[in-house]
N, C-alpha and C positions, 0 to 999 in steps of 0.2 A: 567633346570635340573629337571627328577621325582624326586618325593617325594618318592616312591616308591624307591630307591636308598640309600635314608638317612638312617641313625641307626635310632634305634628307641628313643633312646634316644633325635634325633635332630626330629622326627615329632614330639615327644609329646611335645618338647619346641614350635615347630611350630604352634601345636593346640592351646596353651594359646598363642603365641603371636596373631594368629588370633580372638581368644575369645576376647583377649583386644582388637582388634582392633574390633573386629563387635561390643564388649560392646561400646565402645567410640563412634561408627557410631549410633548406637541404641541410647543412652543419647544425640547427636548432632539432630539426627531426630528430638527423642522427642523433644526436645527443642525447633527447630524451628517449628514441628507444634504447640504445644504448644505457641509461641509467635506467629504466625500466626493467630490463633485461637482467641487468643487475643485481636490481629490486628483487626480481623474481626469484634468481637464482640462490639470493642471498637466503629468502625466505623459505624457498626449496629445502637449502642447507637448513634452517632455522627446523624446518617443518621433519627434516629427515633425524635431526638431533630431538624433537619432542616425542617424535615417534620410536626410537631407542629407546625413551625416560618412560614413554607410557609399557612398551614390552617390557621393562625390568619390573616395573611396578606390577604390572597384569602378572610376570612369573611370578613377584611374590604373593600375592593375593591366591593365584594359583595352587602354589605350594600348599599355602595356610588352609586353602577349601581340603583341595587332596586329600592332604595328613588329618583334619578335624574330620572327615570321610571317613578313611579308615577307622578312625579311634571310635566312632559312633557306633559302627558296624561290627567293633570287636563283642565277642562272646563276652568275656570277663568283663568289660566295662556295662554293657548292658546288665549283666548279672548284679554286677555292683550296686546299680539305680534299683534293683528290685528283691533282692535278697535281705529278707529278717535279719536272720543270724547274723548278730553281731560282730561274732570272732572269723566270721567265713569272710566279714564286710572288711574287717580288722587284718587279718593275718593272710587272707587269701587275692580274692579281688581288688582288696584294696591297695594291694601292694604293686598288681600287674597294671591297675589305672594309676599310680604312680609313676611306676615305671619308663608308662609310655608316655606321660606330658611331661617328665624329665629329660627322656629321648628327644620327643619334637622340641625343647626346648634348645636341647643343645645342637640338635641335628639344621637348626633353623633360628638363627641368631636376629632374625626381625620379630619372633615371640619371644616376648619378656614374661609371658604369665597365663596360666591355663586356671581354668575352676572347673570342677563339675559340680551343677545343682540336681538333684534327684527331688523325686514329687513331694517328697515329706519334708524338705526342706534343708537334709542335709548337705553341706560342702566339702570337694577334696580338691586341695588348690598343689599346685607347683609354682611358686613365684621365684623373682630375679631379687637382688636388691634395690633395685632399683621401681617405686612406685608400684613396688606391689601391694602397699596397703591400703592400694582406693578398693579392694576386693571386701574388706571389713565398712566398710564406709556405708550407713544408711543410703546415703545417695545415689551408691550402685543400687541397692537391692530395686528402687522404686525406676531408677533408670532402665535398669536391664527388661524388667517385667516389661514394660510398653511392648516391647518386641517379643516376648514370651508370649504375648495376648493376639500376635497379627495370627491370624490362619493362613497368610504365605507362607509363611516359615517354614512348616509342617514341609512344601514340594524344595525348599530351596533355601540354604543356609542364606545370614544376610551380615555388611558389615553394617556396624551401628554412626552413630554420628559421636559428635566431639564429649566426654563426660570431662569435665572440671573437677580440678580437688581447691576449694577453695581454702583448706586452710593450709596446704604444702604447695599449692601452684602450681599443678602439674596437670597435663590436657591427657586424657589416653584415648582413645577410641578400640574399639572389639569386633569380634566375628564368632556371630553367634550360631550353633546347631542343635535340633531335638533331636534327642537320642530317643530314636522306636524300636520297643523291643519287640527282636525279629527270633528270639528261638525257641518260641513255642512256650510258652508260660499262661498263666492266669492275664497277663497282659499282652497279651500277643500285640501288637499291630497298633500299641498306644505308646504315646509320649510318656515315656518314665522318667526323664529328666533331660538336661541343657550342656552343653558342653561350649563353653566360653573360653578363646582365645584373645589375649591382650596383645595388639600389636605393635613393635619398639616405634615407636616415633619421633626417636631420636635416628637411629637406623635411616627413615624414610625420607628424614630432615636430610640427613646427612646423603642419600642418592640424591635428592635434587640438587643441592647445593652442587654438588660436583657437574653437573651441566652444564656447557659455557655454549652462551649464543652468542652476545655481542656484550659490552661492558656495562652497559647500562641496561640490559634485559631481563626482564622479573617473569619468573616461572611457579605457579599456582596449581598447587593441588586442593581441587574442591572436592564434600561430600557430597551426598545427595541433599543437604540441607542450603547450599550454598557455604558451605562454612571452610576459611582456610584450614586444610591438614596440613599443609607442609608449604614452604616457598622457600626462595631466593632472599626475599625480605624477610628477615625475621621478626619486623615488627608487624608484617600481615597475619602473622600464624593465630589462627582463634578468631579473624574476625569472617564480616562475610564479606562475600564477592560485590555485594551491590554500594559497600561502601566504599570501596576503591574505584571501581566503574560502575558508573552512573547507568547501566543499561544490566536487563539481566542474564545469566548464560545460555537461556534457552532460545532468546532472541539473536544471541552471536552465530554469525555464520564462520567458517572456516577461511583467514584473510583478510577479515573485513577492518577497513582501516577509521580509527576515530581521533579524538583531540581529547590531550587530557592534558591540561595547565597549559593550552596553548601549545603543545609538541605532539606533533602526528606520530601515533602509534599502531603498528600492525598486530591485531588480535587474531590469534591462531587456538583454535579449541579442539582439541581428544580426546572422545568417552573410553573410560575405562570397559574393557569386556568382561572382567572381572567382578565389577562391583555396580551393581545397576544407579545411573544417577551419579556414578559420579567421574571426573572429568579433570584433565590437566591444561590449562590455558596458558598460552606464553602470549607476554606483550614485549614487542621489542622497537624500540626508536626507530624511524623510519629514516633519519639523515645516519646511522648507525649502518646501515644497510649498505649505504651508497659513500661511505667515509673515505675508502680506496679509489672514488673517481676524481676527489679535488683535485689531484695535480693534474689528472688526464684532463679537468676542465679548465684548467688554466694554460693548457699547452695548446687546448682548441679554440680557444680565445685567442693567442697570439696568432696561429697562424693563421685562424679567420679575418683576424683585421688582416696582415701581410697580404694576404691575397687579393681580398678588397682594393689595399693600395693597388697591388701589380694589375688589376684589370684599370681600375683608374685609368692610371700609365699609361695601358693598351691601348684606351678608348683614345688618349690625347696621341698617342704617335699617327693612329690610325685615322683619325680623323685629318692631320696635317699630310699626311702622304700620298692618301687617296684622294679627299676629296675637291682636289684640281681638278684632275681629267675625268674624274667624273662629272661633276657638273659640265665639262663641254662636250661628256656623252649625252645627259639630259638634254641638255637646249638641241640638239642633232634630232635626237629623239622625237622633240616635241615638233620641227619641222617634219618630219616624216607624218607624224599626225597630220600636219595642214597642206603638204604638199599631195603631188600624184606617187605612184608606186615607182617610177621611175627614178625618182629622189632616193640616194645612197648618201652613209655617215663619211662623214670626215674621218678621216686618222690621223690624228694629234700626236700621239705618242709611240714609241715603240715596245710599252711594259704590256705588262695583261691587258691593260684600259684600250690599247693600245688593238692589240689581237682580238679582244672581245667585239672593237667596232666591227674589223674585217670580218668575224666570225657574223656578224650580225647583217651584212651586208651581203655575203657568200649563201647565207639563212634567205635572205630576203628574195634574192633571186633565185633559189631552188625551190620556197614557197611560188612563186610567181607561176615557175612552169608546174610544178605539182600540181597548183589548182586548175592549170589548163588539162593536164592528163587526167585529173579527175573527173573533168566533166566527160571528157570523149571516152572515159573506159566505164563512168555509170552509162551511159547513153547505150554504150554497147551491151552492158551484160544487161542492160532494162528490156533489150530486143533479142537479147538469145534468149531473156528467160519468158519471153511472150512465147516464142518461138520452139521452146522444150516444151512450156504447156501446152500448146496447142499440139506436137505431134505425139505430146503424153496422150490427151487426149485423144486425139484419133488412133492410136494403138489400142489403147483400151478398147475404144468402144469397136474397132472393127475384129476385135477375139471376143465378144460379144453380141455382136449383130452382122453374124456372114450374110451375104447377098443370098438368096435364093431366088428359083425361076418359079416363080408361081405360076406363070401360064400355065408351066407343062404340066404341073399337078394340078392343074383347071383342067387340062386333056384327059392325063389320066382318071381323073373323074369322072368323066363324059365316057369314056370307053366303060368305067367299072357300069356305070348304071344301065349301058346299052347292052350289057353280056351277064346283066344281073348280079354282078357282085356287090351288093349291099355294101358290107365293109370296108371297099375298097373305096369307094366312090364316098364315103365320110370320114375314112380316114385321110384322102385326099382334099375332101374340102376344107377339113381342118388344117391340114399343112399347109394349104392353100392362104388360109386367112392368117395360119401365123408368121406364112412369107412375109404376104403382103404386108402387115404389120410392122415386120421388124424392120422392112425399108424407106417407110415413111421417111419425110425427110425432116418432118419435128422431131428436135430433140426431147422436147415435155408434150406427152398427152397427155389426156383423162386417162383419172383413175379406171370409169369404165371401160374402158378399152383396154386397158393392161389386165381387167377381170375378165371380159370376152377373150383376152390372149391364152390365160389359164386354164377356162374354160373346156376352149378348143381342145389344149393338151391334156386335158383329162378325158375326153372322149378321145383322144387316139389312143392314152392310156387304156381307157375302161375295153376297150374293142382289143388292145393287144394282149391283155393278159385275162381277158373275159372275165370281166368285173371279178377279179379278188381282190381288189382294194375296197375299200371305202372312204370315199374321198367327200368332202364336205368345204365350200365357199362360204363366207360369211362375212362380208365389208360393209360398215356401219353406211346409211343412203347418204347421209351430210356428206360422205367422203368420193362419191361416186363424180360428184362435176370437178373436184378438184385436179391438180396437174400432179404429175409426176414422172421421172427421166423414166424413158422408154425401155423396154425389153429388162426389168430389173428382177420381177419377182419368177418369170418361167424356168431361167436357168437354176435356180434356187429349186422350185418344185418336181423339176426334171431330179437335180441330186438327192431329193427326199427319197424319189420313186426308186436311179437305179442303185442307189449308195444305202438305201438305206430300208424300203420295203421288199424290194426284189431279193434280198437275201432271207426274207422270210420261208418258214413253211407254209406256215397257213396266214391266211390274210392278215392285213393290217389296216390302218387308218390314217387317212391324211386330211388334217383340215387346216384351212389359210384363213387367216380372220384378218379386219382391217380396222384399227380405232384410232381418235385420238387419246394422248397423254394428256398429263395433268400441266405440261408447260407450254400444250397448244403444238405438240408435232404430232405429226402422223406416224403412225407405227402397224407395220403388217408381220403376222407372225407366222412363218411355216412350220408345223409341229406333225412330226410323224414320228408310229410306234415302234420305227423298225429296229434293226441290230443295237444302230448306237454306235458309239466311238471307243476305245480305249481310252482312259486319262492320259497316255502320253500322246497318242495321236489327234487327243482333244487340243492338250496343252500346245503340242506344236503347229497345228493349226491356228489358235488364239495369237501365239505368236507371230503368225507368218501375216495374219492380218494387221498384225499393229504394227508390222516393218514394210508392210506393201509390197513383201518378196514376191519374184513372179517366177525365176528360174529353178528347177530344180522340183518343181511341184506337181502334184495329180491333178489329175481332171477337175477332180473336186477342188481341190485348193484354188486352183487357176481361175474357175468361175468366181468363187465366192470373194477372195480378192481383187480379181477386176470388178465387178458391180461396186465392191466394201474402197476402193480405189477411185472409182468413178463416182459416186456420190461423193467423198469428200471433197473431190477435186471441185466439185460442181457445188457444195454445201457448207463447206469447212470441216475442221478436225469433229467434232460433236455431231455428226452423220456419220452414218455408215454400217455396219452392220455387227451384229454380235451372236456368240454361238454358244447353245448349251447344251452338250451332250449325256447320259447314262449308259453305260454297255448293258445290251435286252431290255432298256427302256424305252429309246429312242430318241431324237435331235428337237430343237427347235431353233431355228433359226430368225431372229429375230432385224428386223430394216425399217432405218429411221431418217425419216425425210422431214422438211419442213413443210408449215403447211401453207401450201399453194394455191390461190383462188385468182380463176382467169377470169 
């Protein structure tokens, strides 16, 4: 059903029921962007505290490549891996590859335990007390070799995954390097033994744990195997990732939110730089997030309803106050509809209801005569502007078609031939005929006659400057019976001749061709080789055509604007003329008429 139908009484109840309703859509938006917002920022903080836990991690990982770096690289320890002599191995290097995995030991309290394995199979260990004796453990020997056997290793130390001590319980994982010996031996450039770092993981236990996101939030350090190294939970440590979340970490994007026992959770993931593959994931409660807005949503509930009420309220004062004297503005109203315009409202009341009649009636009667002055002021400016056009027009056209006495240049012709002046008496006839021409009193002639006009002025041309032109006509025959406004293209080919060959030294060339386009208009081209224009005396000419200025201009200008004036006026905006110049290439000018068939 319109609305437009209802009393007014039932839109305006309609307007406040929709108020309440955009109000309540407006306070639900707020709200959730508002808890989004939240969301976000919570997770930000969340994301900014992971990213702290992944850089302590990455320094130490860092540390541990470094220091197992150097030690690789030291002389003495290399010497160690390849040195016979027992007591040199004993008493000498053996003591300085001691030395320094009891340094990095103590210098770096997240190693608990160093080995070196050398190719013949002997060990030089530094151990803690703590879980150092998975180092003697068949277990390691077959563990570690896996990683002994990749050919990456050889460009890039690597850490290893989780080893178990099944009969003392204990998890350790390693960071393992080949030692290549680099100084100059029978082994130059080859893997002479291993040098294996145990990392505390207690130490690594014990940074996570100190993490605090939200209170129920579980923080996971995974290997490259998927396998927990370290968490929050301690009953996750040892297992994998795919059995807590159902999905796997290469699939997890950064935020992405899941269900896990029915409670939405935000999954945030961190690859370590350190240690290729492997990765810190924090999962934190999503109502954990947003825990600090209950009470703000409990205060936007109360005041939401309150307000609700108080437009209620509004809608019922507002409806009793006003819509008296409204309705007996309506019913006025609706006579105004059925009566004449003569017909004025009532005024009932002295409030707005009241004022708004008068105003309405005060409206009524100044509409009344406005429409009368409207008509007598179009009427008027419909006949001044007949009246501009028409003396636009004849301005133009009479700075373009002066009157001449043709007789007398019929005379003077008659005398040139009687006293034998050849020249004179054809250059007379020619002026003769482009008098007579230009005063015709058609506004459209044939094309052919506007080419007879050209013609002409090229034989007065060819005679005045004794043929050093070369001038050339060429208008396709379809186009010779059609019409076109009078005197358009001579003052055109006058400017080619003085503006533009005449400053030549030696001859030039002018030819005028006539075709039609491809949208069915006529188009004539004056094209001469002479000086040419400047680009800014191009430019400002281009302009003074598309503004139709006429004060202030040359010779040249003033033609090619009145004709480029005078076809529009007579054709529309999409006629008229256009110009293309090169300095020492020369102009063409180019005139665009419709085409015309009498």
């Amino acid at each position: 059903m319109k609305t437009s139908r209802l009393k007014l009484k039932h839109q305006i109840w309609l307007i406040f029921f929709f108020a309440i309703v955009i109000f309540t859509a407006m306070v639900l938006y707020f709200f959730y962007s508002f808890s989004h917002l939240t969301q976000n920022r919570a997770a930000n903080f969340g994301n900014q505290m992971i990213e702290q836990t992944r850089s302590k991690i990455d320094t130490v990982f860092n540390d541990i490549r470094v220091s197992t770096s150097i030690a690789v690289n030291s002389k003495l320890i290399q010497e160690y891996t390849v040195v016979d002599d027992d007591y040199k191995r004993a008493f000498d290097s053996g003591n300085y590859a001691l030395d320094l995995m009891d340094y990095m030991r103590s210098f770096n309290s997240y190693v608990s335990g160093i080995v070196i394995d050398d190719a013949r199979g002997k060990q030089l260990y530094s151990l803690d007390s703590s879980g150092g004796d998975i180092f003697f453990l068949k277990r390691y020997g077959s563990f570690i070799r896996t990683y002994k056997m990749d050919p990456s290793l050889r460009e890039k130390g690597q850490f290893t995954t989780t080893l178990k001590d099944d009969n003392g319980g204990s998890e350790q994982f390693f960071y393992i390097e080949p030692i290549v010996e680099s100084i100059g031996g029978v082994h130059f450039s080859e893997i002479t033994g291993y040098f294996t770092v145990m990392v505390n993981m207690d130490k690594l236990q014990g940074l996570v744990e100190n993490t605090e996101l939200t209170p129920h939030s579980t923080l996971y350090i995974l290997d490259s195997q998927d396998e927990v190294i370290a968490s929050t939970d301690a009953k996750a440590r040892g297992t994998l990732f795919k059995d807590i979340l159902s999905m796997d970490k290469d699939t997890l994007l950064n935020g992405v939110k899941t269900t896990i026992n029915g409670e939405r959770i935000l999954v945030q993931v961190k690859g370590l730089e350190q240690a290729d593959g492997w990765r810190i994931v924090s999962m934190i409660p999503v109502h954990e997030l947003t825990a600090d807005m209950n009470p703000m949503r409990k205060v936007s509930i109360i005041v939401g309803i309150g307000i609700i009420l108080i437009l209620i309220m509004m809608g019922i004062f507002f409806m009793n106050s006003l819509m008296k004297p409204v309705m007996g503005l309506v019913l006025d109203m609706k006579r105004v509809g059925r009566r004449d315009r003569s017909f004025r409202i009532k005024v009932r009341s002295t409030n707005e209801v009241g004022s708004l009649a008068r105003d309405i009636n005060r409206m009524m009667d100044e509409m009344e005569d406005m429409t009368k002055d409207m008509f007598n002021t179009q009427a008027r400016l419909y006949k001044s502007e007949l009246s501009q056009k028409q003396a636009e027009f004849s301005a133009l056209q009479s700075q373009i078609n002066p009157h001449f006495l043709y007789n007398t240049l019929n005379c003077i012709s008659s005398i040139g031939l009687e006293y034998g002046s050849r020249e004179i008496a054809q250059m007379t006839s020619s002026m003769s005929k482009i008098f007579r021409y230009s005063i015709k009193q058609d506004e459209l002639v044939q094309i052919k006659e506007e080419v007879d006009c050209i013609q002409a002025y090229i034989k007065i041309i060819s005679i005045r400057y004794e043929n050093k032109f070369a001038m050339n006509i060429h208008v396709e025959e379809g186009l010779l019976e059609m019409s076109t406004p009078k005197m358009i293209l001579q003052p055109i080919v006058e400017n080619a001749v003085y503006h533009g060959l005449e400053r030549m030294d030696q001859g030039g060339r002018l030819e005028v061709t006539g075709s039609m386009d491809a949208n069915g208009d006529v188009c004539f081209r004056i094209m001469d080789t002479g000086k040419g224009m400047e680009p800014k005396e191009l430019a400002a000419l281009q302009t003074k055509l598309g503004m139709g200025a006429l004060e202030g201009q040359s010779s040249q200008s003033i033609g090619l604007t009145n004709i480029h004036n005078r076809l529009r006026l007579l054709f529309g905006e999409r006629y008229g003329i256009t110009v293309e110049s090169r300095i020492d290439h020369g102009t063409t000018v180019t005139v665009k008429i419709p085409s015309l068939k009498q």
